[in-house]
C-alpha positions as CSV (number, residue, x, y, z in Angstrom):
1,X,5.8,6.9,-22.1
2,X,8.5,5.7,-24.7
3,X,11.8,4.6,-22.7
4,X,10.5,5.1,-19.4
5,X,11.4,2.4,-17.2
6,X,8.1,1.3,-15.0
7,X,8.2,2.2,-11.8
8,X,8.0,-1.4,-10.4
9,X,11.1,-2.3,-12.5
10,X,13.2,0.5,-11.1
11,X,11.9,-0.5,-7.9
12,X,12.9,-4.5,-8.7
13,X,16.3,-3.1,-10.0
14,X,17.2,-0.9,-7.1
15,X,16.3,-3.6,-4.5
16,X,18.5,-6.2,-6.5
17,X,21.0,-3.5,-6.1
18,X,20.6,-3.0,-2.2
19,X,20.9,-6.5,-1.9
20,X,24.2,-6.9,-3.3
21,X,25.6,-3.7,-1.7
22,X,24.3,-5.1,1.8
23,X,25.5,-8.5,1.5
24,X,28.9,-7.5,0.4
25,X,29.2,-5.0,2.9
26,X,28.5,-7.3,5.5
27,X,30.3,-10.5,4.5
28,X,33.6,-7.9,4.0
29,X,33.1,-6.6,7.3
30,X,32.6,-9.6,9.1
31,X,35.4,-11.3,7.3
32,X,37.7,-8.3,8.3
33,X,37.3,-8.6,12.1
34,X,37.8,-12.3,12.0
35,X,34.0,-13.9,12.1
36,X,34.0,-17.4,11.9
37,X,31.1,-17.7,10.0
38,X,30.4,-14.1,7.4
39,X,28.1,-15.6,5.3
40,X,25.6,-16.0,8.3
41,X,26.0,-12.2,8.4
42,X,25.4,-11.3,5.0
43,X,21.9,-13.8,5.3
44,X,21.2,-11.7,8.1
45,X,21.3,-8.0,6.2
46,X,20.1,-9.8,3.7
47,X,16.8,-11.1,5.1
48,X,16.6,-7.4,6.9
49,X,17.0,-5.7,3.8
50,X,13.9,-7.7,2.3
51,X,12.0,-4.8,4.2
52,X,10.7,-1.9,4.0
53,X,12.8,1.3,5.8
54,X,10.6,1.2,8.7
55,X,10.1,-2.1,8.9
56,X,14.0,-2.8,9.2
57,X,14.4,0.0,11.9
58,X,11.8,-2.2,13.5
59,X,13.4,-5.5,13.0
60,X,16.9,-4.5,13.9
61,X,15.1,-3.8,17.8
62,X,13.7,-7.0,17.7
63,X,16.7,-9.1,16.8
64,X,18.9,-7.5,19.1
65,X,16.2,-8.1,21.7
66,X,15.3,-11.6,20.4
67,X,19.2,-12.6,20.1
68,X,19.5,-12.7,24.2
69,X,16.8,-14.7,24.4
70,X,17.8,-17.1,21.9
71,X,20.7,-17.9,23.8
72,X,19.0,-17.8,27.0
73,X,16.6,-20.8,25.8
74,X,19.4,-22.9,23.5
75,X,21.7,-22.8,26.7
76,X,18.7,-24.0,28.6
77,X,17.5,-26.8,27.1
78,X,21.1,-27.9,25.6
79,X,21.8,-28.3,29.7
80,X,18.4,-30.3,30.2
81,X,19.1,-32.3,26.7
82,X,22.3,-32.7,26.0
83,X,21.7,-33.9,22.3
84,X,22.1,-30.8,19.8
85,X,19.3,-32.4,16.9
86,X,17.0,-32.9,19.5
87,X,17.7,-29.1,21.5
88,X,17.7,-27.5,17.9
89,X,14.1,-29.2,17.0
90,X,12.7,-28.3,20.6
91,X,14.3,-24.5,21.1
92,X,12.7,-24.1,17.3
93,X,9.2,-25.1,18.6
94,X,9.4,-22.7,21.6
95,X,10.9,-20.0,19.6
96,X,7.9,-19.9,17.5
97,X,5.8,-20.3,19.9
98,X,7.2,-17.3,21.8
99,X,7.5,-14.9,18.4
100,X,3.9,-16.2,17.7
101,X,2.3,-15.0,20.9
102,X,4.6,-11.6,20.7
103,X,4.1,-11.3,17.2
104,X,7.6,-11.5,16.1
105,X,8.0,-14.3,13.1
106,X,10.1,-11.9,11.4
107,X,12.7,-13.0,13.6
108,X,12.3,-16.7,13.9
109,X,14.6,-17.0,10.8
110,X,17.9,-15.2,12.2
111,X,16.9,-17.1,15.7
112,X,17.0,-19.9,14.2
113,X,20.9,-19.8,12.4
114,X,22.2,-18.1,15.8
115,X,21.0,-21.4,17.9
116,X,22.6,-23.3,14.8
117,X,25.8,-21.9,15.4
118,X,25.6,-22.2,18.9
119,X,24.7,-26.2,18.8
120,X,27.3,-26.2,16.1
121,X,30.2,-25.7,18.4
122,X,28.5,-26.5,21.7
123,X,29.9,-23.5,23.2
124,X,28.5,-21.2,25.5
125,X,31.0,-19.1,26.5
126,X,30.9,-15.2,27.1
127,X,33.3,-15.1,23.6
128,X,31.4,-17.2,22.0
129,X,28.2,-15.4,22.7
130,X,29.9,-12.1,22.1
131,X,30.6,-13.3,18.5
132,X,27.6,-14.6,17.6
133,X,26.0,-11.5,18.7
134,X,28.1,-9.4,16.2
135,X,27.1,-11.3,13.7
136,X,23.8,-10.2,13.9
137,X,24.4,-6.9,14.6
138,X,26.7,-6.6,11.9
139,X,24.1,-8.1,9.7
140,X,21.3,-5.9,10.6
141,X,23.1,-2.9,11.2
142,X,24.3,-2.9,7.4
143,X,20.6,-3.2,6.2
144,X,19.7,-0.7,8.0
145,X,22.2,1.9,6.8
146,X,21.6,0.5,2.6
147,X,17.9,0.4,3.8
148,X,18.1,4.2,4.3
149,X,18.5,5.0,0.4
150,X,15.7,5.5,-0.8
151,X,14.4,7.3,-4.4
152,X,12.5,9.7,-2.0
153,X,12.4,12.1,-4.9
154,X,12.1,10.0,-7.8
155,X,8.8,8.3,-6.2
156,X,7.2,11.1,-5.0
157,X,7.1,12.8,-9.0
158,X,5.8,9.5,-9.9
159,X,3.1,9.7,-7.9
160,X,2.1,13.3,-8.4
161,X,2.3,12.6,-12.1
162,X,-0.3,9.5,-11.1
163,X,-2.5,12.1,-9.3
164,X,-2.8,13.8,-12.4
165,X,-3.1,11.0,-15.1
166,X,-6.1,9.9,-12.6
167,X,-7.7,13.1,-12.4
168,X,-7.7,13.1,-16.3
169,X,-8.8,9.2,-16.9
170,X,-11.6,10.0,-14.5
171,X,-13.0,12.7,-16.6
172,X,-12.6,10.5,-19.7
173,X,-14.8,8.2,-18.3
174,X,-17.7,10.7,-17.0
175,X,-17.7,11.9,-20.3
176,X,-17.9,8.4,-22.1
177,X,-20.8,7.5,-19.9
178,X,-22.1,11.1,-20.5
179,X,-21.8,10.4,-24.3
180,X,-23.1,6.8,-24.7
181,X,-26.3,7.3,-22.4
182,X,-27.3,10.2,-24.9
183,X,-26.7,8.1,-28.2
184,X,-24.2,9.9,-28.9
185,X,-20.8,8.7,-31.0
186,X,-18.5,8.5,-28.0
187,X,-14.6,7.0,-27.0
188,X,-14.8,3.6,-25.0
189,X,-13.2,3.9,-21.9
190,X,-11.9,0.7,-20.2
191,X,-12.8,1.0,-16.3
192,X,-11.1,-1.9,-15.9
193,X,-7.6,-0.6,-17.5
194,X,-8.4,2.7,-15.1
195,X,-8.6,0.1,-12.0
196,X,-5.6,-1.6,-12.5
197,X,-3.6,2.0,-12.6
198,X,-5.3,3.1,-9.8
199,X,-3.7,-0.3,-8.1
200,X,-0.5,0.4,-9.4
201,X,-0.2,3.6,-7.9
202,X,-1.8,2.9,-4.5
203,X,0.9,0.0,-4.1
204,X,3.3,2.8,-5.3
205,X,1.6,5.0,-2.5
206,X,2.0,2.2,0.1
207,X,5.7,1.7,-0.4
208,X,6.0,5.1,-0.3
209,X,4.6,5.8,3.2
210,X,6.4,2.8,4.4
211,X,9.8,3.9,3.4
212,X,9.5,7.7,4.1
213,X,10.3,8.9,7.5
214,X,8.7,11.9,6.7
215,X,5.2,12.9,8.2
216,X,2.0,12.6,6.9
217,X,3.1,10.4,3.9
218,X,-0.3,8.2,4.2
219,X,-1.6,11.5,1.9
220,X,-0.8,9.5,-1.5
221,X,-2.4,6.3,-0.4
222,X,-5.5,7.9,0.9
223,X,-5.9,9.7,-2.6
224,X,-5.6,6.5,-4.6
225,X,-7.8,4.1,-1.9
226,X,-10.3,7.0,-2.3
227,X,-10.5,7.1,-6.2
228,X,-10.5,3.5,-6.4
229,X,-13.0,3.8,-4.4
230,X,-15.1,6.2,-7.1
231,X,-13.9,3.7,-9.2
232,X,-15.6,0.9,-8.2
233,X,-18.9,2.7,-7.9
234,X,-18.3,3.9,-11.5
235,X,-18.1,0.2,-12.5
236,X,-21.1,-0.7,-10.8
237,X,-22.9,2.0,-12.4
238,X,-22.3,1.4,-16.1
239,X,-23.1,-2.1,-15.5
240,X,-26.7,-0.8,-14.0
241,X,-27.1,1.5,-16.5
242,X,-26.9,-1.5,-19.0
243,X,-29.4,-3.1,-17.5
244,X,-31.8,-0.4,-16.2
245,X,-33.9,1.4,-18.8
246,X,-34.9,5.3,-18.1
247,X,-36.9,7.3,-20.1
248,X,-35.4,10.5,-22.2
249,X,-35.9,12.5,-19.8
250,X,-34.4,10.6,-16.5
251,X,-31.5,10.2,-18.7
252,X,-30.8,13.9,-19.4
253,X,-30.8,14.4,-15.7
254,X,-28.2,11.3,-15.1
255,X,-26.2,12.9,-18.3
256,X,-26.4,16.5,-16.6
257,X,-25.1,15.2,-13.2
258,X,-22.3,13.5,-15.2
259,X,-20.9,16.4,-16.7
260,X,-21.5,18.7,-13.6
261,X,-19.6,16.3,-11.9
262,X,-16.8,15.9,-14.5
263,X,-16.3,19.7,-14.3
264,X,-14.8,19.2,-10.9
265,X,-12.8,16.4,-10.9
266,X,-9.3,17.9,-9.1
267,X,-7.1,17.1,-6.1
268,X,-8.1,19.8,-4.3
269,X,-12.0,20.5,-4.9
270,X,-14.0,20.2,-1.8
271,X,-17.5,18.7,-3.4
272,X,-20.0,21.3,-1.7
273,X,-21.5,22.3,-4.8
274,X,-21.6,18.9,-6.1
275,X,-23.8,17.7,-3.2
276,X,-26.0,21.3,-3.8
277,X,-26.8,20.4,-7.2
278,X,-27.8,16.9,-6.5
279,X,-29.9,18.4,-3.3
280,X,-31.5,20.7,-5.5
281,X,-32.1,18.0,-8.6
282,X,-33.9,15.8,-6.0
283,X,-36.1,18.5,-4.2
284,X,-37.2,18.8,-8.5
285,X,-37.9,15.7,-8.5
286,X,-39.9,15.3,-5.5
287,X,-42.1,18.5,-6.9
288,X,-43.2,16.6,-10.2
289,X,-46.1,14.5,-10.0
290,X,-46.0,10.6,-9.3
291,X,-45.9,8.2,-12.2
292,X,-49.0,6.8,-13.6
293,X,-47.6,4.2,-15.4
294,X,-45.7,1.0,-14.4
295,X,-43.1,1.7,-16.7
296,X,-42.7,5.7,-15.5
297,X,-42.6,4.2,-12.1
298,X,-39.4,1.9,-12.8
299,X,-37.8,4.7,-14.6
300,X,-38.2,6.8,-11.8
301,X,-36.9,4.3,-9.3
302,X,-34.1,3.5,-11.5
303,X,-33.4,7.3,-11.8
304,X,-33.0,7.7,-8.2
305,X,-31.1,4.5,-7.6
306,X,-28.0,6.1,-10.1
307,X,-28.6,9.5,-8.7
308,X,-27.7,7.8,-4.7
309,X,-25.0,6.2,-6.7
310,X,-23.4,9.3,-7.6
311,X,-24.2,10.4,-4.7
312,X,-22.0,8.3,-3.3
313,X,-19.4,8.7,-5.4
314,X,-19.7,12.8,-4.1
315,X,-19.2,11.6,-1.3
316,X,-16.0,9.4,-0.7
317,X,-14.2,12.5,-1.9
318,X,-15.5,14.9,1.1
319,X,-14.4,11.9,3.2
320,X,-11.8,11.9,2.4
321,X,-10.9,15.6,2.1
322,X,-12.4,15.7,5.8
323,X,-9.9,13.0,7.1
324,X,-6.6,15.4,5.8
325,X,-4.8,17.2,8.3
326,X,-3.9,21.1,8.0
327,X,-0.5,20.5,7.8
328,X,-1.0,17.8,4.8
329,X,-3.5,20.5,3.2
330,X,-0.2,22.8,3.2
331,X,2.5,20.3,2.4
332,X,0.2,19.0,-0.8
333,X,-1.5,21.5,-2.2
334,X,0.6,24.1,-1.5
335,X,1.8,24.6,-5.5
């Protein structure tokens, strides 16, 4: 892990980049066909670059949509007013209004510097709104062409290479669990360290899917939402085995599930076994004779509560091996 740059650093560094590429891009273009005011446009690309690649295909719709009606209003009430503080505050209020009901505040921003410029020069004309108009095209049309570079490649190693570090820190723990409930000397494992990669990589996952026009892309965040899931009901676990005493032998049953369990702990593996061996551990256990003591009793009750928490943690991975689509079965696991 020497030298490599974190992945959320390259990210920071290439979105630093984008910015500057965008804004340049824009300000130089705008300047070249004579805008009277290119900075606006280079705000514009670079608010619209502060999203994701889908996002800004969405938002360069709604601006162009949202421009017309900016001018529709600020001509409005500028005719009814006639005082440009007082239309600015009162097209701003109905502005939000209107991109609050339509859920649109992504656009309130750019809205609001067109109407400035507008109230600026209290000109209405068909030039005037022709210009004005550029400049948000201009702006948004350069974010969305930097927008489209993306480290599609880059990302999508770094999150295989996740899949597998996950796979491997989750046997880790079984087997630490496995170790310390049989008294044996055994390597701490930090859930806790194993959660916050887990986070990492499911925001990694996230960006992923939202700047990938590819299909199925939600594949990487459903892996990482459903081990974080296994996760948590690993934490929960230790913390009730610190606190709930079994006898010897209800421990060696916990300790065998463990290591089953551990055996299997791949991308790809359907848990159908997993849930036979737990069916069959409990029909076993509802063979053997009831407990006679209080403390037998407790064991036994704490013995089935884990056992439902593993369980559990069976299955969130045939959930989620049941929610993936033939064609994502094909495009993932095909190596």
């Amino acid at each position: 892990m020497m030298g490599r740059i974190p992945i959320s650093m390259r990210k920071t560094i290439i979105q630093g980049l984008k910015l500057a590429v965008g804004t340049i891009i824009a300000i130089a273009l705008s300047e070249r066909i004579g805008i009277l005011s290119p900075y606006a446009t280079g705000s514009i690309a670079l608010i619209t670059l502060l999203s994701s690649k889908w996002d800004t295909v969405r938002l360069t719709v709604y601006r162009l949509i949202t421009y017309f009606i900016t001018v529709a209003v600020t001509w409005t009430v500028f005719s009814i007013i006639g005082h440009p503080i007082v239309t600015f505050g009162i097209v701003m209020a109905l502005l939000y209004w209107l991109c609050k009901a339509c859920s649109l505040m992504s656009t309130l921003a750019v809205n609001g510097v067109i109407c400035s410029h507008f109230l600026t020069y209290t000109d209405f004309s068909p030039e005037m709104i022709v210009h004005e108009f550029l400049i948000v095209l201009i702006g948004v049309l350069c974010a969305l062409v930097v927008n489209q570079f993306y480290t599609k490649r880059t990302t999508q190693k770094e999150l295989i290479r996740y899949v597998h570090q996950s796979s491997d820190d989750l046997v880790k723990c079984m087997h630490s669990m496995a170790d310390r409930l049989e008294n044996k000397e055994y390597v701490p494992f930090s859930i806790d360290a194993y959660e916050e990669k887990l986070t990492d990589a499911y925001e990694l996952a996230r960006d992923f899917e939202e700047n990938t026009f590819s299909k199925h892309t939600n594949y990487y965040s459903n892996y990482f939402r459903m081990r974080l899931s296994q996760c948590h009901i690993l934490k929960n676990m230790m913390a009730e085995l610190e606190r709930m005493p079994m006898h010897v032998r209800q421990e060696q049953i916990v300790v065998h599930y463990i290591r089953y369990l551990a055996a299997y702990i791949t991308e790809t593996n359907a848990p159908y076994k997993q849930e036979q061996e737990l069916r069959t551990i409990l029909d076993h256990l509802d063979e053997e004779q009831l407990p006679a003591t209080r403390s037998e009793f407790e064991s036994r009750a704490y013995l089935f509560h884990i056992l439902m928490d593993l369980r559990e943690f069976v299955q969130c991975k045939q959930a989620y091996i049941d929610s993936l689509s033939p064609k994502q079965k094909e495009e993932y696991w095909k190596s």
